[in-house]
BAMI-503865 format. One line per field, with one value per residue (C-alpha): residue in three letters; x, y, z; residue number from 1. Coordinates in pm, 1 decimal, padded with zeros to 6 digits. Last residue first. Layout:
<pts>
rest	ALA  ...
X	X  ...
Y	Y  ...
Z	Z  ...
nr	NUM  ...
</pts>
This chain:
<pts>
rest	UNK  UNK  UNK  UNK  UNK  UNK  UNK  UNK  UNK  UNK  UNK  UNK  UNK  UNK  UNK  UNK  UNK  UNK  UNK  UNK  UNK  UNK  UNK  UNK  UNK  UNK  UNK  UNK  UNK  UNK  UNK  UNK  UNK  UNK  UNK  UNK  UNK  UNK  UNK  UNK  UNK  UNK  UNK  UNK  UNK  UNK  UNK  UNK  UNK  UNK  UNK  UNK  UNK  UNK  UNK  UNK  UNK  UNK  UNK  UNK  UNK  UNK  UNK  UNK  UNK  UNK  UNK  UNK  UNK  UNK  UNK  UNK  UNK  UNK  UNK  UNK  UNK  UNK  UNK  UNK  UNK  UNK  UNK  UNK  UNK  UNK  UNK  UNK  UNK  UNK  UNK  UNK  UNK  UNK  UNK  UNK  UNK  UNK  UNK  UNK  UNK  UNK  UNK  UNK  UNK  UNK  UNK  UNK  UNK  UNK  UNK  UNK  UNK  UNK  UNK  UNK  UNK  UNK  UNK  UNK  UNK  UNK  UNK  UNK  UNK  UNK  UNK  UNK  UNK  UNK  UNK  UNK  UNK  UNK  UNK  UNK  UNK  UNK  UNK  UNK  UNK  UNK  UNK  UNK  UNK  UNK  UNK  UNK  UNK  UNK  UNK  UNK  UNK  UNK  UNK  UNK  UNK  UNK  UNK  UNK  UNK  UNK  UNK  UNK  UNK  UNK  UNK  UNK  UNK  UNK  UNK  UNK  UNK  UNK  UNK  UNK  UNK  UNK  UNK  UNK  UNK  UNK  UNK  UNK  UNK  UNK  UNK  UNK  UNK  UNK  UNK  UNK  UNK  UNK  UNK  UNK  UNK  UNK  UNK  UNK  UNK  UNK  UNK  UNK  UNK  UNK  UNK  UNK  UNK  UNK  UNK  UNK  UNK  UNK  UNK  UNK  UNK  UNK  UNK  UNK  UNK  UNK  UNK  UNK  UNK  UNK  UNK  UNK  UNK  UNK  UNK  UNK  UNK  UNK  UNK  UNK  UNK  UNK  UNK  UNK  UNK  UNK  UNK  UNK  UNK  UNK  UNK  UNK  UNK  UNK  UNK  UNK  UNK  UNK  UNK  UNK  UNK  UNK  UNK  UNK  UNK  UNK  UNK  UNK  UNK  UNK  UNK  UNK  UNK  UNK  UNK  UNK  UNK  UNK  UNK  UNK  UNK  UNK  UNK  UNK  UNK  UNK  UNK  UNK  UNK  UNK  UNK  UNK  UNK  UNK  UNK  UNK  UNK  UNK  UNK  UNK  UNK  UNK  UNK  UNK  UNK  UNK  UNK  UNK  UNK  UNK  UNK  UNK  UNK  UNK  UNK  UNK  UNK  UNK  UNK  UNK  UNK  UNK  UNK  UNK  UNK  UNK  UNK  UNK  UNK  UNK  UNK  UNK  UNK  UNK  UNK  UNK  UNK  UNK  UNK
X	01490.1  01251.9  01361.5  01050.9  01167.4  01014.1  01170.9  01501.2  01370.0  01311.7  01605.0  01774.4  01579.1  01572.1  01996.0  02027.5  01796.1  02096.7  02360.3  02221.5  02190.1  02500.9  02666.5  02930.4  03053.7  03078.4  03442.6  03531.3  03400.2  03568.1  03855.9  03851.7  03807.8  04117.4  04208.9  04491.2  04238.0  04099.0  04349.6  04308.5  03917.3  04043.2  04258.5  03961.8  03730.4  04012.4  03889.2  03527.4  03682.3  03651.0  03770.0  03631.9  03809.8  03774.4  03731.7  04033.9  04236.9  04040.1  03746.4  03338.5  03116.0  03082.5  03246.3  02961.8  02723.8  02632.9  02879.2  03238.4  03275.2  03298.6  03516.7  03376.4  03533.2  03357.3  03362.8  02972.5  02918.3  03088.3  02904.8  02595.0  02707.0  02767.1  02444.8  02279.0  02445.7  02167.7  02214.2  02372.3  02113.1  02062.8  02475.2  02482.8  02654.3  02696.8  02941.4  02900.6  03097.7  03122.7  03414.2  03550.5  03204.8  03144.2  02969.4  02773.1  02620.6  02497.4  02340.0  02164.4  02049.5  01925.0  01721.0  01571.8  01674.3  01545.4  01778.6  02019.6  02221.0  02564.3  02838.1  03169.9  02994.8  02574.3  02653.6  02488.2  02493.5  02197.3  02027.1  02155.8  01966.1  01647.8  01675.5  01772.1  01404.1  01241.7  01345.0  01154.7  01267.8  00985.6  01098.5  01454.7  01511.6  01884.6  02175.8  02432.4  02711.0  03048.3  03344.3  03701.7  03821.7  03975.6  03814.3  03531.9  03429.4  03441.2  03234.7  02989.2  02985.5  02939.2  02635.8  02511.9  02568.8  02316.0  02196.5  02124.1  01903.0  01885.4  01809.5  02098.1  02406.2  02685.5  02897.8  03245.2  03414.6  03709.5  03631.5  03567.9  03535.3  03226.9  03152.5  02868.1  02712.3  02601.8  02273.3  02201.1  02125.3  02041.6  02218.1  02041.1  02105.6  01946.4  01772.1  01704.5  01462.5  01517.6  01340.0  01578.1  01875.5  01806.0  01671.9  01993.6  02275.0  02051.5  02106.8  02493.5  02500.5  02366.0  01949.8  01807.5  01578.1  01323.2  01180.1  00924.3  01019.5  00732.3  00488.2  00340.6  00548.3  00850.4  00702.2  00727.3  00833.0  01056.3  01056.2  01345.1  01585.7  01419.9  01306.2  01205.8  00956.8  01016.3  00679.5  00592.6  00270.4  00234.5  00072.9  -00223.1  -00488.7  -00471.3  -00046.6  -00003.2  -00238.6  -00112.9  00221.6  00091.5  -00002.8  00333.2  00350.9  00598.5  00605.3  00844.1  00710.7  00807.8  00539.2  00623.6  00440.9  00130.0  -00177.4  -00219.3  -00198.8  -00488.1  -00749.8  -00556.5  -00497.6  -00751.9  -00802.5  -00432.7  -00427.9  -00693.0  -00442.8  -00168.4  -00352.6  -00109.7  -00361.3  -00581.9  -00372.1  -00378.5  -00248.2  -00008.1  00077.3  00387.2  00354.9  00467.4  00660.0  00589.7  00429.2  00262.8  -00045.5  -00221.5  00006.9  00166.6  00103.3  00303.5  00279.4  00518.0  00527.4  00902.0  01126.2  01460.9  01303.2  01011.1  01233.9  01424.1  01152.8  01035.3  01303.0  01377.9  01021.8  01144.2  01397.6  01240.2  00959.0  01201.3  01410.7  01159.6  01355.7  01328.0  01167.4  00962.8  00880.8  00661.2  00424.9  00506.6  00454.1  00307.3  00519.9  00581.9  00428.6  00553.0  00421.6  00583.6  00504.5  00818.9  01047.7  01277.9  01651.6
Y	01148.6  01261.6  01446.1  01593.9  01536.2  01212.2  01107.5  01139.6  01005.9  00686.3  00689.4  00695.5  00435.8  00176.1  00260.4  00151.6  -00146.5  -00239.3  -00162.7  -00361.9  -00667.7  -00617.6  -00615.6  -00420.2  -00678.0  -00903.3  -00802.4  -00895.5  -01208.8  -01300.1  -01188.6  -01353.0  -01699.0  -01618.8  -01666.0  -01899.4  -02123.9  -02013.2  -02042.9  -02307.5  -02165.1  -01915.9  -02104.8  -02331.0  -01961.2  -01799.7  -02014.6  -01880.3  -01474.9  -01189.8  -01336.8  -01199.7  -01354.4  -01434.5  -01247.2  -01034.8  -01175.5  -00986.7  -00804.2  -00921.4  -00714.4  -00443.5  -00679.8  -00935.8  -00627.8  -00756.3  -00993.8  -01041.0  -01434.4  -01534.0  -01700.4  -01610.3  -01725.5  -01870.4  -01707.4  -01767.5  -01385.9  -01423.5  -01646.2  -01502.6  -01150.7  -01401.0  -01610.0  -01209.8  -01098.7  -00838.6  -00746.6  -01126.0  -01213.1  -00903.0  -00886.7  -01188.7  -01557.4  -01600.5  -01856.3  -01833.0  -02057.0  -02051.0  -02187.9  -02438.6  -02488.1  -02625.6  -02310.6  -02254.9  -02636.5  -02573.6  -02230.9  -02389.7  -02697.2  -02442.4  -02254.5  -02500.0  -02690.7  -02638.7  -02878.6  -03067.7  -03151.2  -03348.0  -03360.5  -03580.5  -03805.0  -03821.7  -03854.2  -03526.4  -03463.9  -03586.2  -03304.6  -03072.2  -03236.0  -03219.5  -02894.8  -02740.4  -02925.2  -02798.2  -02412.1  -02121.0  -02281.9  -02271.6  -02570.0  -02621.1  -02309.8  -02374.8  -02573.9  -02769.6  -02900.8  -02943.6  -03190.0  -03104.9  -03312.2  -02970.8  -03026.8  -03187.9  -02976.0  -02679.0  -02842.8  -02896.5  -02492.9  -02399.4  -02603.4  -02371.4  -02111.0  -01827.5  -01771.4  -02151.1  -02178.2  -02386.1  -02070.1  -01998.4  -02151.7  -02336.6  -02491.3  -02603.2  -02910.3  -03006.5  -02812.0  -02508.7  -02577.4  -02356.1  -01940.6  -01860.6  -01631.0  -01280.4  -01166.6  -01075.6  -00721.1  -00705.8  -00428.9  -00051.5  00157.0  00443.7  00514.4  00766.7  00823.3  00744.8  00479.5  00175.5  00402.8  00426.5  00127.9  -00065.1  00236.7  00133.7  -00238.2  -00150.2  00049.9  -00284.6  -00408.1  -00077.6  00124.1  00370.9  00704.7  00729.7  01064.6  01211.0  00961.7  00694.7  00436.8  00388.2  00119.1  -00221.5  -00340.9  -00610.3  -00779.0  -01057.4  -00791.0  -00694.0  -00299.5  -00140.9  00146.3  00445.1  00635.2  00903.9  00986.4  01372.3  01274.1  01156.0  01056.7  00929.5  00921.4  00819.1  00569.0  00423.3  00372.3  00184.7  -00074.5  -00202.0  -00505.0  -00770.5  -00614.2  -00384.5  -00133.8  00101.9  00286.1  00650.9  00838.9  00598.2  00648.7  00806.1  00447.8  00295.2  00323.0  00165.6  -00160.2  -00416.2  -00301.0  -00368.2  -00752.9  -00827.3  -00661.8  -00815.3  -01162.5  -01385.1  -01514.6  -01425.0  -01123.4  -01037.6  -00680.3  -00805.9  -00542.2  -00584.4  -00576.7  -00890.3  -01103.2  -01130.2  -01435.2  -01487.8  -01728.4  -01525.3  -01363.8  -01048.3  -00649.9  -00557.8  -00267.9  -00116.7  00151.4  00237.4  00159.3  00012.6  -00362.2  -00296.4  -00159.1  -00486.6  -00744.3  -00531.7  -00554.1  -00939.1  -01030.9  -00810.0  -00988.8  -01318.8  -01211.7  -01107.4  -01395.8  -01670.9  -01988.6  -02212.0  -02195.8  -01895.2  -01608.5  -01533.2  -01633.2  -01722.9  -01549.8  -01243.4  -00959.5  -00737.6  -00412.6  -00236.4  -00006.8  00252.5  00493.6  00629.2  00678.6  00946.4  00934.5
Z	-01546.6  -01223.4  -00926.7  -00695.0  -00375.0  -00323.5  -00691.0  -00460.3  -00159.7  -00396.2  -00554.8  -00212.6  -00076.7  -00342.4  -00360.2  00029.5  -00020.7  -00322.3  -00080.9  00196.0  -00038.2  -00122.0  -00525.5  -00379.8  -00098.9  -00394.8  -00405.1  -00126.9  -00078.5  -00420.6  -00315.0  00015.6  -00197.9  -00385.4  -00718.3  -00842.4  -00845.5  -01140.2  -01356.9  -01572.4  -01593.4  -01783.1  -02029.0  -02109.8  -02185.1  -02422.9  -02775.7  -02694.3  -02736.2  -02517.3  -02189.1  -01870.1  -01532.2  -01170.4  -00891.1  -00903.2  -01229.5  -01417.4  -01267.1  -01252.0  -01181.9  -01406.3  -01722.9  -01667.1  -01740.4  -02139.2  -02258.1  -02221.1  -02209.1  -01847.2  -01577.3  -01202.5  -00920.1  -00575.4  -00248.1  -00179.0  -00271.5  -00562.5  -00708.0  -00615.6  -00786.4  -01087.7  -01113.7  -01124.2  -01410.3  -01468.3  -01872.9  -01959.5  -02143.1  -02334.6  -02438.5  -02644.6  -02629.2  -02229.0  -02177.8  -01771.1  -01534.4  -01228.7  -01056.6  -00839.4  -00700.2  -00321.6  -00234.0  -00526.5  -00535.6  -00160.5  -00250.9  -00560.6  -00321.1  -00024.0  -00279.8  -00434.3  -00778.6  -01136.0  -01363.3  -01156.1  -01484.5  -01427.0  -01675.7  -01610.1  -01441.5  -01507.2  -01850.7  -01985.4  -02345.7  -02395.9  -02170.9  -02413.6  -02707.0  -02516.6  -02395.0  -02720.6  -02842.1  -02607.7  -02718.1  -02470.1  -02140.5  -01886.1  -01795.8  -01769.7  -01470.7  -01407.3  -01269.5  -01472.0  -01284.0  -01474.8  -01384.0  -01533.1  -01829.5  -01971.6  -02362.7  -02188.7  -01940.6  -02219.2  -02447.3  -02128.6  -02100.3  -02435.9  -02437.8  -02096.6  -02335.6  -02222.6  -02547.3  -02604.4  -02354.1  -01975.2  -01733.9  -01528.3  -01303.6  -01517.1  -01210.1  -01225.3  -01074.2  -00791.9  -00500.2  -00306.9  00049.7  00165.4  00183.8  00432.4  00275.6  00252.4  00097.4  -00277.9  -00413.2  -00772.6  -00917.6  -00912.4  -01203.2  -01307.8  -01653.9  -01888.5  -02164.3  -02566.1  -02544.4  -02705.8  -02642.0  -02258.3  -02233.8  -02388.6  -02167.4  -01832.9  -01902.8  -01941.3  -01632.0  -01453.4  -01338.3  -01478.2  -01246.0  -01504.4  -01369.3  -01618.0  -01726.5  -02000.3  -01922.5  -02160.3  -02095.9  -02401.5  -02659.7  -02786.4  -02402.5  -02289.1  -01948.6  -01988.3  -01892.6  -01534.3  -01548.8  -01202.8  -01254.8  -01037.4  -00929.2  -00730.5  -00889.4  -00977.1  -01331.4  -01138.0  -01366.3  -01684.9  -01759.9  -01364.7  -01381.5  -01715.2  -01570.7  -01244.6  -01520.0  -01530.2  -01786.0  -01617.2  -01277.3  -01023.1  -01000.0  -00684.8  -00581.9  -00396.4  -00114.9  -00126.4  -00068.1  -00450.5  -00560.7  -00338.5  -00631.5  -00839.9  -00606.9  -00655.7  -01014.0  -01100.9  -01025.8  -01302.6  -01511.6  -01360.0  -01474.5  -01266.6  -01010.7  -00689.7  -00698.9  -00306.4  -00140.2  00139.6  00389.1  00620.1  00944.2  01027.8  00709.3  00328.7  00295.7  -00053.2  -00039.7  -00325.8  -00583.9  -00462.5  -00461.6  -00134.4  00110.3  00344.4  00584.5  00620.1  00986.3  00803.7  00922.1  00669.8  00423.4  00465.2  00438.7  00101.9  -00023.4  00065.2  -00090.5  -00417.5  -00443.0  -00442.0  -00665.4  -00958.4  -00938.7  -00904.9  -00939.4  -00613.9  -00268.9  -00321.8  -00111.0  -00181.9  -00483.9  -00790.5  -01148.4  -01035.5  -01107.7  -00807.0  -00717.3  -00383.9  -00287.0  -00001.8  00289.0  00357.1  00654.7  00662.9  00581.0
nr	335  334  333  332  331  330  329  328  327  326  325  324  323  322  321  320  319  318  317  316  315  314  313  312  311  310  309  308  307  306  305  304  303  302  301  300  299  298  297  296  295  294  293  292  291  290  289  288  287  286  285  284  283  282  281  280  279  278  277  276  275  274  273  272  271  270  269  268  267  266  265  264  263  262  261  260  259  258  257  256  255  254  253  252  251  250  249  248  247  246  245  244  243  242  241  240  239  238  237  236  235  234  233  232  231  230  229  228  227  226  225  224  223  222  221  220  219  218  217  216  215  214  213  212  211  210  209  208  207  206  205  204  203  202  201  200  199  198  197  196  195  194  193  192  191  190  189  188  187  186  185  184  183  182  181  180  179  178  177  176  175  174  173  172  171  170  169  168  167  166  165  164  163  162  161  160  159  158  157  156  155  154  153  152  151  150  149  148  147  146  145  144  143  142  141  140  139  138  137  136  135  134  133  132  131  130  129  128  127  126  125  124  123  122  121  120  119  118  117  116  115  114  113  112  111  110  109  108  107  106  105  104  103  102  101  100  99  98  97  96  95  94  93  92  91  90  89  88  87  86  85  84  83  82  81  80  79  78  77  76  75  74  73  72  71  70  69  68  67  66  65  64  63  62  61  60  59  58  57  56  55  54  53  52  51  50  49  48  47  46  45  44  43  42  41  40  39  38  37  36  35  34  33  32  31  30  29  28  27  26  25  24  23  22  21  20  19  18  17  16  15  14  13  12  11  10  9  8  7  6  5  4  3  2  1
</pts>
């Protein structure tokens, strides 16, 4: 595959890489790494104080305005031999609509980044997060979309032990409630880990955080990175009750899972059903009443399994899929 001369736009909410949650701008710090290591030219729109490795180009924001952020690097676009987008509002796409409609451009959709309206090019070139993510965009735009997963490193699997983990932003769509009714029906320990600040109900927060005895039910709230990979490894399970399908579009608590050797149970909800497989790497109930059950019989599955299975959900696969997508658009393929 030939080397390319590539952007990179992330969104701008922390800079990189970042010691905690930061999804977006954490993978897009180990693409960029990686594509740099593969032998590509590579240049990165990130918020000031980012550190993104030798040779690597760093194109400041001076803050999260991506607007502000655009006019330091519009005029650079047609440098490039494809951008891959990967922020909140995407202003690459109104470049390419004004004044260079042969811009090699594929626009990386995160779940949480919702638009009113399809960009105003005939093929944006759109990178879902799952199959089922690019099935939503697809029917919400009526254009189509790929699918790349996230990518996530191996690791060093632990000693699994005695109590579950509930890994993901503290709100009600995402369960985490579900999850301490479930520690108490079974009497099995539960660790709560996940962004609880920039939560979008307080009040949720507050009455889930009551529910916490420090014993049976322990919140950690936003950890680092080395505490959320320390918690994984020494997890009997993972546990996600995820209550609709667009929280659950990217799965991304679950590829780490598995990548630290640790089981997955999980309600059938958005993408969980791509990476996770019954009675493989964990399970996928359909129904609330079927989630204590599950979790019965996790140990039953194997750590190698797990391992395994995860080997998928790569970090080299995912760089692999940037690549080829981007050759492909390189060579004049758009959807």
């Amino acid at each position: 595959m030939q080397n390319l001369k590539l952007l990179l736009i992330s969104a701008l909410t922390q800079p990189m890489p970042y010691d905690g949650y930061a999804p977006v701008e954490n993978h897009v710090y180990q693409l960029g790494f990686q594509l740099k290591q593969k032998g590509h030219e590579v240049s990165v729109v990130a918020l000031k104080g980012s550190q993104l490795g030798e040779g690597i180009e760093l194109i400041e924001a001076q803050d999260g305005d991506e607007e502000k952020a655009y006019s330091l690097y519009k005029d650079r676009l047609n440098q490039f031999e494809c951008v891959l987008e990967f922020s909140n509002l995407k202003y690459s796409y109104l470049f390419k609509h004004d004044e260079a409609k042969d811009l090699r451009l594929l626009g990386c959709v995160y779940p949480y980044q919702t638009y009113q309206n399809a960009p105003p090019v005939p093929f944006p070139c759109f990178i879902a997060t799952s199959e089922v993510h690019a099935q939503s965009l697809s029917l919400r735009f009526g254009v189509a979309a790929r699918t790349v997963y996230y990518g996530v490193p191996s690791s060093n699997p632990g000693q699994r032990g005695d109590r579950m983990l509930y890994l993901g932003r503290i709100m009600k769509e995402k369960g985490p409630q579900i999850a301490i009714d479930i520690a108490r029906q079974l009497r099995v320990g539960l660790d709560l880990v996940g962004e609880d600040v920039a939560v979008p109900d307080q009040r949720f927060l507050i009455q889930l955080l009551q529910r916490c005895d420090g014993r049976l039910v322990r919140s950690y709230g936003r950890v680092n990175e080395s505490t959320k990979h320390e918690l994984l490894s020494k997890a009997k399970c993972v546990l996600l009750p995820y209550l609709s399908d667009d929280v659950a579009y990217a799965c991304l608590p679950a590829i780490e899972a598995l990548a630290h050797g640790v089981p997955v149970v999980a309600l059938r909800k958005g993408a969980v059903a791509e990476i996770v497989q019954n009675g493989v790497n964990g399970f996928v109930v359909d129904r609330m009443d079927q989630l204590a059950e599950a979790v019965r019989k996790v140990d039953a599955i194997s750590s190698e399994s797990c391992i395994e299975s995860a080997k998928t959900f790569s970090l080299e696969n995912s760089i692999l899929a940037y690549e080829k997508l981007a050759q492909a658009v390189m060579n004049g393929e758009e959807w």
